[in-house]
mmCIF entry with sequence, helices, sheets and N, C-alpha, C, O atoms, coordinates in Angstrom:
data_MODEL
# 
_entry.id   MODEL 
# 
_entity.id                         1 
_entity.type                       polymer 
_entity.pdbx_number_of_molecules   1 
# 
_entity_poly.entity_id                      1 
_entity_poly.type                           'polypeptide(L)' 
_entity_poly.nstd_linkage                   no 
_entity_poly.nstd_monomer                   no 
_entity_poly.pdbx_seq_one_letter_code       
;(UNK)(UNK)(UNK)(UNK)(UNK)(UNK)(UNK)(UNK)(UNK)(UNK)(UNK)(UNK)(UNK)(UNK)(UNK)(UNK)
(UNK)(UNK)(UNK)(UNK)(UNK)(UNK)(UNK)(UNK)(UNK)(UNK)(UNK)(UNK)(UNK)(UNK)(UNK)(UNK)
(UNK)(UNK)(UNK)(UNK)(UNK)(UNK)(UNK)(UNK)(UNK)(UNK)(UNK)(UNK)
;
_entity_poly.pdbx_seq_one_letter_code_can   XXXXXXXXXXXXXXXXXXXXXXXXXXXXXXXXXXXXXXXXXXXX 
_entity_poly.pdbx_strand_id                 A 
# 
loop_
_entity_poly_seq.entity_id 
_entity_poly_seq.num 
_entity_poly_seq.mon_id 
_entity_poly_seq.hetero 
1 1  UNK n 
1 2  UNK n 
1 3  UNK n 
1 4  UNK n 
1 5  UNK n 
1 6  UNK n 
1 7  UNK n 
1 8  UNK n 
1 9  UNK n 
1 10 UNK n 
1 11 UNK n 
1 12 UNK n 
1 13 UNK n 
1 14 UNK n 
1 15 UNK n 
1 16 UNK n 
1 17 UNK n 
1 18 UNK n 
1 19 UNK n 
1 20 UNK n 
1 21 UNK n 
1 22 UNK n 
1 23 UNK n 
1 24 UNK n 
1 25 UNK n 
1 26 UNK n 
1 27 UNK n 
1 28 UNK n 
1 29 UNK n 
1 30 UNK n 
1 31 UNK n 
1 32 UNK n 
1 33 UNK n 
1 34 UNK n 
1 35 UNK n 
1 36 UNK n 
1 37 UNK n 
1 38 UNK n 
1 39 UNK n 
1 40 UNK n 
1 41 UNK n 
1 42 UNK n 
1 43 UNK n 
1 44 UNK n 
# 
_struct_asym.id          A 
_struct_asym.entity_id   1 
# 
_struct_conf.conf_type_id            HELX_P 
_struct_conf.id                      HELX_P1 
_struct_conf.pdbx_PDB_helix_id       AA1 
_struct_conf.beg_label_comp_id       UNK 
_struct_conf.beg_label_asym_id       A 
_struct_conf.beg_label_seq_id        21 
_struct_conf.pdbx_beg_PDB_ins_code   ? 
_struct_conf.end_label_comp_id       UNK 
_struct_conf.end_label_asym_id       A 
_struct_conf.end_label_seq_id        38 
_struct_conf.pdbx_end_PDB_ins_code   ? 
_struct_conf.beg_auth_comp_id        UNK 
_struct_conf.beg_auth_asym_id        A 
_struct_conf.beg_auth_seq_id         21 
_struct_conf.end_auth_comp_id        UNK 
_struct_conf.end_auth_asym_id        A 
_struct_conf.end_auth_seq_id         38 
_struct_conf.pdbx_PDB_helix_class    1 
_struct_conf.details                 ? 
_struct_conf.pdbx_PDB_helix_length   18 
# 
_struct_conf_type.id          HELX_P 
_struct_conf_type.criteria    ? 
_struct_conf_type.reference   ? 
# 
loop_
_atom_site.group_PDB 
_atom_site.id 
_atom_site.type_symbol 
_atom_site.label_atom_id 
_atom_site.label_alt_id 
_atom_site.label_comp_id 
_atom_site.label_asym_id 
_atom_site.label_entity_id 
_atom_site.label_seq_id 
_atom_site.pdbx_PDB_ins_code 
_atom_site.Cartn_x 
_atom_site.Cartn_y 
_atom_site.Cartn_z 
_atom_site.occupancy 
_atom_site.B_iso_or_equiv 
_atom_site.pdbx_formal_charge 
_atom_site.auth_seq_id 
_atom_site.auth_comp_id 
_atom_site.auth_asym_id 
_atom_site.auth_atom_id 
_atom_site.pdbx_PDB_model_num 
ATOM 1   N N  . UNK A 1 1  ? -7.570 -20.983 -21.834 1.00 0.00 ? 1  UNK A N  1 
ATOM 2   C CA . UNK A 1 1  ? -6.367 -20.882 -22.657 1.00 0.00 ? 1  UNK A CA 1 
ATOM 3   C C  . UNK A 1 1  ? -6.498 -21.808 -23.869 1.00 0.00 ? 1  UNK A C  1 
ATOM 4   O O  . UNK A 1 1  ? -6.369 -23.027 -23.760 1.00 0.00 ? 1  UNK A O  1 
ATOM 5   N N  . UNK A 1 2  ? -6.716 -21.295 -24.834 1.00 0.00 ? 2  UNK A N  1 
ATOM 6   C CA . UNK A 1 2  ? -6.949 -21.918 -26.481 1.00 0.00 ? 2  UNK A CA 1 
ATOM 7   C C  . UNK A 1 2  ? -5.538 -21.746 -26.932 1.00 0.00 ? 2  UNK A C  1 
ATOM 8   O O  . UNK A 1 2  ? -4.951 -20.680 -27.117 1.00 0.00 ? 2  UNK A O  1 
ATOM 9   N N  . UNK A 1 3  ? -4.909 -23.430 -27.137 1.00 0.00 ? 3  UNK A N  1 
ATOM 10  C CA . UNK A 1 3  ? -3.331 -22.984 -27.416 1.00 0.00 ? 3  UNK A CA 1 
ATOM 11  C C  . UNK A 1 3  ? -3.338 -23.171 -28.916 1.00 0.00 ? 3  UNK A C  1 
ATOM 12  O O  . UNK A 1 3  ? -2.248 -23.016 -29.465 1.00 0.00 ? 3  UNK A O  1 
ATOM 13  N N  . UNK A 1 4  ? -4.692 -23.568 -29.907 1.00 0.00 ? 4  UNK A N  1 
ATOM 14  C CA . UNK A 1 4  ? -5.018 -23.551 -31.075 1.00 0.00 ? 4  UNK A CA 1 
ATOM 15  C C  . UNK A 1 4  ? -4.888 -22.739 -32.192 1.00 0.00 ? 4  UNK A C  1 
ATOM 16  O O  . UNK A 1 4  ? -4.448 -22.827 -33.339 1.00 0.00 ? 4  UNK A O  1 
ATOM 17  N N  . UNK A 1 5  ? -5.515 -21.773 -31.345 1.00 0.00 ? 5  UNK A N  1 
ATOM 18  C CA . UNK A 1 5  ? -5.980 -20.666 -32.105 1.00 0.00 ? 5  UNK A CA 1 
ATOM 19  C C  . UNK A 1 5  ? -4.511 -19.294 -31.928 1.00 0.00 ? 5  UNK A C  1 
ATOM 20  O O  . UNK A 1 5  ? -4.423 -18.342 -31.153 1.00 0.00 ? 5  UNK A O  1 
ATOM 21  N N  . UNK A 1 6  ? -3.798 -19.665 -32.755 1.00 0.00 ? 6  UNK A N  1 
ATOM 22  C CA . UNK A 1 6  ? -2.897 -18.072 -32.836 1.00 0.00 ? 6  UNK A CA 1 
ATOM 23  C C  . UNK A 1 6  ? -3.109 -17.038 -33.004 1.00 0.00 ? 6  UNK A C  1 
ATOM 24  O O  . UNK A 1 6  ? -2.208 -16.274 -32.657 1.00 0.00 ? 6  UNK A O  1 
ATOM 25  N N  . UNK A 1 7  ? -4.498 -16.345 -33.670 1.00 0.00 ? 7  UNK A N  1 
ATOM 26  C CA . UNK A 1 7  ? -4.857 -14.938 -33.620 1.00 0.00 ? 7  UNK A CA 1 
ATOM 27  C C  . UNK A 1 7  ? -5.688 -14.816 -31.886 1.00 0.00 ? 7  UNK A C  1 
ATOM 28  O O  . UNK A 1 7  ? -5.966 -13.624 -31.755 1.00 0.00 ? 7  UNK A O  1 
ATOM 29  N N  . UNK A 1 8  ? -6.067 -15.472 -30.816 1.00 0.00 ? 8  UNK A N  1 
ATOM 30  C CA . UNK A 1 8  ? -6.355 -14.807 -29.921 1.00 0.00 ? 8  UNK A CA 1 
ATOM 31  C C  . UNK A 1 8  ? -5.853 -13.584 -29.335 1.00 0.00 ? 8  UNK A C  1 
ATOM 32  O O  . UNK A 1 8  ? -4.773 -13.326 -28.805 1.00 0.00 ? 8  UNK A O  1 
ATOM 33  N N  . UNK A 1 9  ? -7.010 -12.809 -29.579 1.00 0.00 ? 9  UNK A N  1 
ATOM 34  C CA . UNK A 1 9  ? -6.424 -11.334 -29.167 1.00 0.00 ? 9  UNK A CA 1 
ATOM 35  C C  . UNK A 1 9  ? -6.584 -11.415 -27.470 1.00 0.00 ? 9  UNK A C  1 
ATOM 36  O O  . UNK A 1 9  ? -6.269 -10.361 -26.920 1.00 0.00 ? 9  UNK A O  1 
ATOM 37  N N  . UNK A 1 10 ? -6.989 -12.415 -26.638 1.00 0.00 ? 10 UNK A N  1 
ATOM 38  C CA . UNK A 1 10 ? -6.908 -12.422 -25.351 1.00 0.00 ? 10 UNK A CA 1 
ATOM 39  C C  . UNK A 1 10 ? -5.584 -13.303 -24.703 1.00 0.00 ? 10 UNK A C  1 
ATOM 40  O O  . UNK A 1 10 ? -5.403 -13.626 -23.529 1.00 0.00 ? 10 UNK A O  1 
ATOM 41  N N  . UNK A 1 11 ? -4.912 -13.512 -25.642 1.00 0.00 ? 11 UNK A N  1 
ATOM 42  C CA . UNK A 1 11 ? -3.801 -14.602 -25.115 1.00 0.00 ? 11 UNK A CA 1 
ATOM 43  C C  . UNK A 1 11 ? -2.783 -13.642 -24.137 1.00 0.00 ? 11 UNK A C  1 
ATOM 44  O O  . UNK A 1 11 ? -2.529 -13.927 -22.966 1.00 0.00 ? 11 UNK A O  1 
ATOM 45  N N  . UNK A 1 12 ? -2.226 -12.391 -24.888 1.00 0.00 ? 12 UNK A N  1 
ATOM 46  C CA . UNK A 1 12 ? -1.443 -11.848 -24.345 1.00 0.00 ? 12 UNK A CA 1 
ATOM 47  C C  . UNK A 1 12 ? -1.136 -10.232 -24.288 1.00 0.00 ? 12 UNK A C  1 
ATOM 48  O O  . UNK A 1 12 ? -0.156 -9.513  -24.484 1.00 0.00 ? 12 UNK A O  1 
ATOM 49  N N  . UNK A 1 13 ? -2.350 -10.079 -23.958 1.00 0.00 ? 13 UNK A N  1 
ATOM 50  C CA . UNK A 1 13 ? -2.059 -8.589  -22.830 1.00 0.00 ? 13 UNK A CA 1 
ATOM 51  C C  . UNK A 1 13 ? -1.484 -8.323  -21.969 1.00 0.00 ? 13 UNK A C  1 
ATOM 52  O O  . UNK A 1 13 ? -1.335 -9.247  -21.169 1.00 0.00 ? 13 UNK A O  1 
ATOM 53  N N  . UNK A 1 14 ? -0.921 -7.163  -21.651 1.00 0.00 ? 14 UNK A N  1 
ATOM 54  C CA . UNK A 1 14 ? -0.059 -7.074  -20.141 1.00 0.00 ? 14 UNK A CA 1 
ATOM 55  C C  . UNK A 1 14 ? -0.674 -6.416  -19.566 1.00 0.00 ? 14 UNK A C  1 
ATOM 56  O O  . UNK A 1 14 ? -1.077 -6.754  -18.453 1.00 0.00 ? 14 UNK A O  1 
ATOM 57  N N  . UNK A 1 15 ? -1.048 -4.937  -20.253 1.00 0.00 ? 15 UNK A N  1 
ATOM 58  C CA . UNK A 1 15 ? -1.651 -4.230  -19.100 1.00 0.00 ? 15 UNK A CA 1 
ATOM 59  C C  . UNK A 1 15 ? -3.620 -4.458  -19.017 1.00 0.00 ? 15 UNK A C  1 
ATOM 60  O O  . UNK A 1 15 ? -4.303 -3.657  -19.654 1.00 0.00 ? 15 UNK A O  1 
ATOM 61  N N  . UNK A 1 16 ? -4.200 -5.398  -18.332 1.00 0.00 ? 16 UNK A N  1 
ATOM 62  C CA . UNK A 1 16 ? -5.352 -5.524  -18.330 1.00 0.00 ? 16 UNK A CA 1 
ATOM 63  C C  . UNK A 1 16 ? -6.030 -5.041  -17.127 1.00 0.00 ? 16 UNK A C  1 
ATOM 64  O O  . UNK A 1 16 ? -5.350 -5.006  -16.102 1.00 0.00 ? 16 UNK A O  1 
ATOM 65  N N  . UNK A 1 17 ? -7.575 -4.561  -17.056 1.00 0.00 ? 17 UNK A N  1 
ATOM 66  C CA . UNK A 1 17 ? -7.623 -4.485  -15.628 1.00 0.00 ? 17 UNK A CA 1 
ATOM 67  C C  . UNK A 1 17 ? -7.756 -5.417  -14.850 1.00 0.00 ? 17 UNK A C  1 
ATOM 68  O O  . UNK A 1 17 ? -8.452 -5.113  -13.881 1.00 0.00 ? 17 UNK A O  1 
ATOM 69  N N  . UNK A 1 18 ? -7.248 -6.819  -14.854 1.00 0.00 ? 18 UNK A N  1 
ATOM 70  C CA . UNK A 1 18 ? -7.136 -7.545  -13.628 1.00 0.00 ? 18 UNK A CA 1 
ATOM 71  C C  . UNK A 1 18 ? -5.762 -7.474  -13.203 1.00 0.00 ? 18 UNK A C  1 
ATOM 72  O O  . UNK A 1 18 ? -5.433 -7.875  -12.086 1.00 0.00 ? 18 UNK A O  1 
ATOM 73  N N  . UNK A 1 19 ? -4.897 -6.963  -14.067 1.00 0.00 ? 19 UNK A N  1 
ATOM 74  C CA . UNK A 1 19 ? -3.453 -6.983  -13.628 1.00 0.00 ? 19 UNK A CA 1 
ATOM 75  C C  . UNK A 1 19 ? -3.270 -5.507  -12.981 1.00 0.00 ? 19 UNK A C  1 
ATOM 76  O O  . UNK A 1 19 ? -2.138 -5.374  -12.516 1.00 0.00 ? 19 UNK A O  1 
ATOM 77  N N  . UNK A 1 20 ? -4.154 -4.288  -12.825 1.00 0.00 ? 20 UNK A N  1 
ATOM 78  C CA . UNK A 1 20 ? -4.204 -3.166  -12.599 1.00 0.00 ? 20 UNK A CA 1 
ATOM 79  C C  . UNK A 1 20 ? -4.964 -3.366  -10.849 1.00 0.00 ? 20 UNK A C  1 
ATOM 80  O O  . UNK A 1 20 ? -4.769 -3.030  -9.681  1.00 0.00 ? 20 UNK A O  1 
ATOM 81  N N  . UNK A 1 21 ? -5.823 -4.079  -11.628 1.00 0.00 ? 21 UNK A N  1 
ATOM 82  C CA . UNK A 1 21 ? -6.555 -4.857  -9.653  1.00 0.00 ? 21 UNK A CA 1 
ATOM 83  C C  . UNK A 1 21 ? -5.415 -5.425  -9.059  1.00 0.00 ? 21 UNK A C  1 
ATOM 84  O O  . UNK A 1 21 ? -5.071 -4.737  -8.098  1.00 0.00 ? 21 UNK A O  1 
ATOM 85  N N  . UNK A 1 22 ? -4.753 -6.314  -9.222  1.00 0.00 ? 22 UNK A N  1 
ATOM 86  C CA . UNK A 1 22 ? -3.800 -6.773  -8.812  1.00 0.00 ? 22 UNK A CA 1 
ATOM 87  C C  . UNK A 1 22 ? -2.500 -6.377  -8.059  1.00 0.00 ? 22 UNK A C  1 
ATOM 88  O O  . UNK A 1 22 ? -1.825 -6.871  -7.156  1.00 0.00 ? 22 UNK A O  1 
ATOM 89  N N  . UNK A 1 23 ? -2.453 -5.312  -8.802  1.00 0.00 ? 23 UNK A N  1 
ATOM 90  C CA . UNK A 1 23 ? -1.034 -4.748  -8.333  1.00 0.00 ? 23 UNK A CA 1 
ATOM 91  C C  . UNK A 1 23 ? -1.513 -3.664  -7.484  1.00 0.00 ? 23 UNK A C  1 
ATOM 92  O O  . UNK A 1 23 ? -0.819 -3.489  -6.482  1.00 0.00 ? 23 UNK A O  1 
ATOM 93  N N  . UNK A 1 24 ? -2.597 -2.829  -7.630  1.00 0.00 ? 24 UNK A N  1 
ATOM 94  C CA . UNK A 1 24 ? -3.000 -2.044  -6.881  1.00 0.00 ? 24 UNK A CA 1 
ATOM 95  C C  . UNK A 1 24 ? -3.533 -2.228  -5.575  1.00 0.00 ? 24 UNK A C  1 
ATOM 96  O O  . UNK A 1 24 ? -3.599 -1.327  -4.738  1.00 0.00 ? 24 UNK A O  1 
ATOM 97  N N  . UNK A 1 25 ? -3.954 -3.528  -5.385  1.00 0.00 ? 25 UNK A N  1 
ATOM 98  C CA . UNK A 1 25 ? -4.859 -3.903  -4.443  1.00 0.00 ? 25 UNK A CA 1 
ATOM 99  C C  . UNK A 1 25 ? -3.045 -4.637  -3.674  1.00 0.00 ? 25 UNK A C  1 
ATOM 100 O O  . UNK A 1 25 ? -2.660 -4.076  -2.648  1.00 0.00 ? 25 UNK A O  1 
ATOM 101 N N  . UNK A 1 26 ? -2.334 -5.555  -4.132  1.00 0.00 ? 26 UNK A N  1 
ATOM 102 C CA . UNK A 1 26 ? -1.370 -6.576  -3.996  1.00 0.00 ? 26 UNK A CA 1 
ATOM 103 C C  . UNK A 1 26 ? -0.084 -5.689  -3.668  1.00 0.00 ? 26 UNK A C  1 
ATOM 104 O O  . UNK A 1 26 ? 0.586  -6.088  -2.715  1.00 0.00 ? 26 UNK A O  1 
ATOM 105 N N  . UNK A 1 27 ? 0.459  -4.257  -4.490  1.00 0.00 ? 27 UNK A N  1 
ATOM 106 C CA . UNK A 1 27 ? 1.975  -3.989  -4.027  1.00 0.00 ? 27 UNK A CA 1 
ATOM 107 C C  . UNK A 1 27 ? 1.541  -3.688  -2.699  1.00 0.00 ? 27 UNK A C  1 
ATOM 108 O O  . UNK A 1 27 ? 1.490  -4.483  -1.761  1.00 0.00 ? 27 UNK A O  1 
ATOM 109 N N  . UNK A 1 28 ? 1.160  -2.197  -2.690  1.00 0.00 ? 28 UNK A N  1 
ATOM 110 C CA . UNK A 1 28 ? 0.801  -1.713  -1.026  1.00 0.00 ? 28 UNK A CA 1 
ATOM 111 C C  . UNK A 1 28 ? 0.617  -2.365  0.099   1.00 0.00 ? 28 UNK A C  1 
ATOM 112 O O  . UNK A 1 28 ? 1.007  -1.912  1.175   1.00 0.00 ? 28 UNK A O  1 
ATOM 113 N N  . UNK A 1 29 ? -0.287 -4.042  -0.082  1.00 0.00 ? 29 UNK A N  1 
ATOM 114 C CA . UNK A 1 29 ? -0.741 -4.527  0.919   1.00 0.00 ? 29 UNK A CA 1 
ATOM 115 C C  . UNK A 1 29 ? 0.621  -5.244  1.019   1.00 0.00 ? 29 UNK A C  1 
ATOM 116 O O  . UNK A 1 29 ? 0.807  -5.715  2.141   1.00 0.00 ? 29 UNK A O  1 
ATOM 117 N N  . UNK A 1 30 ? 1.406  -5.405  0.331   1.00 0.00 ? 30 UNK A N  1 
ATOM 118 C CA . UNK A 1 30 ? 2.947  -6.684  0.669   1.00 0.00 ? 30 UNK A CA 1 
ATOM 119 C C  . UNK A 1 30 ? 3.599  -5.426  1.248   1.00 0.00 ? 30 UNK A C  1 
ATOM 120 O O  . UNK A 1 30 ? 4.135  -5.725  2.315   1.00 0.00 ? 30 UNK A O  1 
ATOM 121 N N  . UNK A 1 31 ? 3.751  -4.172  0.957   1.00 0.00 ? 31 UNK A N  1 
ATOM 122 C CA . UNK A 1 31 ? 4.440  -3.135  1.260   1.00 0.00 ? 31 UNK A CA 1 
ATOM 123 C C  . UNK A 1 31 ? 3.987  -2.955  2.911   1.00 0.00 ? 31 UNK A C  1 
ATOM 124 O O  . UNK A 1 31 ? 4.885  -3.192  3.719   1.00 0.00 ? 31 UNK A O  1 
ATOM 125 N N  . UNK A 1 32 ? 2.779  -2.590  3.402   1.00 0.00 ? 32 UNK A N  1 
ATOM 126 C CA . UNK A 1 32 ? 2.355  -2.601  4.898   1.00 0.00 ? 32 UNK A CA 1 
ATOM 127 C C  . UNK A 1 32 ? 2.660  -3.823  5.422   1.00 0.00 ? 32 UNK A C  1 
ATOM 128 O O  . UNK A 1 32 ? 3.074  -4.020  6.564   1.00 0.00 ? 32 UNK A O  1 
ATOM 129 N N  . UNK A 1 33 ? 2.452  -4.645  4.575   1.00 0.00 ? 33 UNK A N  1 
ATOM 130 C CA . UNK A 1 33 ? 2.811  -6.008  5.657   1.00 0.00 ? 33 UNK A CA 1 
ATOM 131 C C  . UNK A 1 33 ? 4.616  -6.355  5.552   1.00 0.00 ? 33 UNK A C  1 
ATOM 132 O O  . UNK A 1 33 ? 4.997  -7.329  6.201   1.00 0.00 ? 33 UNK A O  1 
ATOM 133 N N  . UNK A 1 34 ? 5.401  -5.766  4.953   1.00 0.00 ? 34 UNK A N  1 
ATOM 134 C CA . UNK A 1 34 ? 6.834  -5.888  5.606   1.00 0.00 ? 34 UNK A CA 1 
ATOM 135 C C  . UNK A 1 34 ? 6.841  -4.939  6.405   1.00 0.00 ? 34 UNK A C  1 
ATOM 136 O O  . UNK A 1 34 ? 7.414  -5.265  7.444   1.00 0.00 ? 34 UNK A O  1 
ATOM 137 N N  . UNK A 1 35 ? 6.382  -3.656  6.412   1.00 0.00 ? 35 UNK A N  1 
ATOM 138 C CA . UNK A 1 35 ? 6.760  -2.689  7.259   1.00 0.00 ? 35 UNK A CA 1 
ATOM 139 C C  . UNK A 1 35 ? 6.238  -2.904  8.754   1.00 0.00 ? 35 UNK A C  1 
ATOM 140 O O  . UNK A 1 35 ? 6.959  -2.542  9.683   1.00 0.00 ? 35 UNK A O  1 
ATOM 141 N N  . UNK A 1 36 ? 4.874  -3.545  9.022   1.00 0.00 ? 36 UNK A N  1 
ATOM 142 C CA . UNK A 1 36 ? 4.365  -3.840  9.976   1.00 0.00 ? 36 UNK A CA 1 
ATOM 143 C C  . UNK A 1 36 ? 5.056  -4.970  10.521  1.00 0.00 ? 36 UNK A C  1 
ATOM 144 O O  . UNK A 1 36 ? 5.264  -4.916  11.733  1.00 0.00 ? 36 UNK A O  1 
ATOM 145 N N  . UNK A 1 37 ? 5.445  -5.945  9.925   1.00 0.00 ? 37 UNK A N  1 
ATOM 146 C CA . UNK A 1 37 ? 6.547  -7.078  9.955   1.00 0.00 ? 37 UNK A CA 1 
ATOM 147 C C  . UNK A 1 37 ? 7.883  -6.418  10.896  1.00 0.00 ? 37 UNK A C  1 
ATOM 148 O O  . UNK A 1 37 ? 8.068  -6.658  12.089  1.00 0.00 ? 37 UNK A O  1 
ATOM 149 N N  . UNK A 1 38 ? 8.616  -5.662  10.151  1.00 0.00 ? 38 UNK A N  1 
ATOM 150 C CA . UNK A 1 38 ? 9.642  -4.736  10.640  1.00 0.00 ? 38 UNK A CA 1 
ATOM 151 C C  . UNK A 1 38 ? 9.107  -4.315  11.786  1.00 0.00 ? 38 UNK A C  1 
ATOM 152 O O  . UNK A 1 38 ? 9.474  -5.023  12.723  1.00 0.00 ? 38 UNK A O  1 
ATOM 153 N N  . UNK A 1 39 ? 8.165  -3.181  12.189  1.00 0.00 ? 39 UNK A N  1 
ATOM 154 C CA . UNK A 1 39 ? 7.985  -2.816  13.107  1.00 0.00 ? 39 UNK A CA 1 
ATOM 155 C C  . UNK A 1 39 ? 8.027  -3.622  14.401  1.00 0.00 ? 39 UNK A C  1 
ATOM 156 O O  . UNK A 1 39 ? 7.963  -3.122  15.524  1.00 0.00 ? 39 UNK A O  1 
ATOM 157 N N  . UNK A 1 40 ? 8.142  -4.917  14.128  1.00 0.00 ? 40 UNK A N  1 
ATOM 158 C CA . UNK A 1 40 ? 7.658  -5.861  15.372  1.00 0.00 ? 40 UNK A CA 1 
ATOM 159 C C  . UNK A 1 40 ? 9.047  -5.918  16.100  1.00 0.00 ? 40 UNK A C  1 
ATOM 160 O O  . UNK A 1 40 ? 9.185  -6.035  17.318  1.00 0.00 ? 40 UNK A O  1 
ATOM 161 N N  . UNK A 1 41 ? 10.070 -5.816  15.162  1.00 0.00 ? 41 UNK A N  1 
ATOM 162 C CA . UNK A 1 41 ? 11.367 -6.143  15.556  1.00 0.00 ? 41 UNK A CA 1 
ATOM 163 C C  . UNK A 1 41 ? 11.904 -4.403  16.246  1.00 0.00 ? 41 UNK A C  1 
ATOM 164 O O  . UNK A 1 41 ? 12.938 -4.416  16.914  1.00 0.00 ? 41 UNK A O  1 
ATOM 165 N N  . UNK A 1 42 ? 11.280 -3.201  16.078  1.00 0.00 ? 42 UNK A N  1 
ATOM 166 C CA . UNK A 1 42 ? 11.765 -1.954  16.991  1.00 0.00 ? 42 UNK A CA 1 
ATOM 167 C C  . UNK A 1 42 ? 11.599 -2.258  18.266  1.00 0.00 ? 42 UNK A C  1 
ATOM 168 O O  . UNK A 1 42 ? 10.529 -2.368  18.866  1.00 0.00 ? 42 UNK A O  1 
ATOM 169 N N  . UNK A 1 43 ? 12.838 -2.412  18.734  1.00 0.00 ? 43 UNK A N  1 
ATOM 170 C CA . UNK A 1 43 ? 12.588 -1.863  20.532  1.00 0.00 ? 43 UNK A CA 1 
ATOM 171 C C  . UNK A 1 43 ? 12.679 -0.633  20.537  1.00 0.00 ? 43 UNK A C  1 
ATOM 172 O O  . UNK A 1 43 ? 13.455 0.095   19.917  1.00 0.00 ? 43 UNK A O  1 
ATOM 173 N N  . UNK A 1 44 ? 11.312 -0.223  21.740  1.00 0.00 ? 44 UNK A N  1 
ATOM 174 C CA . UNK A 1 44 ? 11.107 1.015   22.031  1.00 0.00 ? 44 UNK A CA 1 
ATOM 175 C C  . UNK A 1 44 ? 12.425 1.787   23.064  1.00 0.00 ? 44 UNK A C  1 
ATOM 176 O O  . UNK A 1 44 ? 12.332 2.967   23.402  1.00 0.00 ? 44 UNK A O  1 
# 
Protein backbone atom coordinates (compact mmCIF):
# COMPACT_ATOMS: atom_id res chain seq x y z
CA UNK A 1 0.00 0.00 0.00
CA UNK A 2 1.82 3.25 -1.47
CA UNK A 3 -0.22 6.01 0.35
CA UNK A 4 2.16 8.47 -1.85
CA UNK A 5 1.44 7.94 -4.93
CA UNK A 6 -2.36 9.09 -5.95
CA UNK A 7 -2.49 7.83 -9.51
CA UNK A 8 -2.12 4.04 -8.30
CA UNK A 9 -4.24 2.24 -10.51
CA UNK A 10 -3.98 -0.79 -7.92
CA UNK A 11 -5.20 1.14 -4.87
CA UNK A 12 -8.82 0.66 -5.52
CA UNK A 13 -10.53 -1.95 -7.41
CA UNK A 14 -13.53 -3.77 -6.29
CA UNK A 15 -14.14 -6.29 -8.53
CA UNK A 16 -10.62 -8.17 -8.72
CA UNK A 17 -9.97 -11.78 -9.03
CA UNK A 18 -8.96 -12.22 -5.51
CA UNK A 19 -12.19 -10.74 -4.38
CA UNK A 20 -14.03 -13.18 -7.00
CA UNK A 21 -11.78 -16.14 -5.19
CA UNK A 22 -12.99 -14.96 -2.17
CA UNK A 23 -16.45 -14.77 -2.26
CA UNK A 24 -16.77 -17.75 -4.34
CA UNK A 25 -14.70 -20.01 -2.46
CA UNK A 26 -15.97 -17.92 1.22
CA UNK A 27 -20.11 -17.24 0.68
CA UNK A 28 -21.11 -21.00 0.07
CA UNK A 29 -18.64 -22.39 2.53
CA UNK A 30 -20.23 -19.81 5.54
CA UNK A 31 -23.60 -20.79 3.84
CA UNK A 32 -22.99 -24.92 4.47
CA UNK A 33 -21.51 -24.23 7.59
CA UNK A 34 -24.73 -22.41 9.16
CA UNK A 35 -26.87 -24.86 7.62
CA UNK A 36 -24.85 -27.82 8.89
CA UNK A 37 -24.67 -25.76 12.20
CA UNK A 38 -28.61 -25.70 12.11
CA UNK A 39 -28.92 -29.12 11.28
CA UNK A 40 -27.33 -30.15 14.59
CA UNK A 41 -30.12 -28.53 16.45
CA UNK A 42 -33.16 -30.92 14.25
CA UNK A 43 -34.56 -33.51 16.38
CA UNK A 44 -35.38 -36.37 14.41
Amino acid sequence: MTANNPNDPISYPIFTVRWLAVHTLGVPSVFFLGAIAAMQFIQR
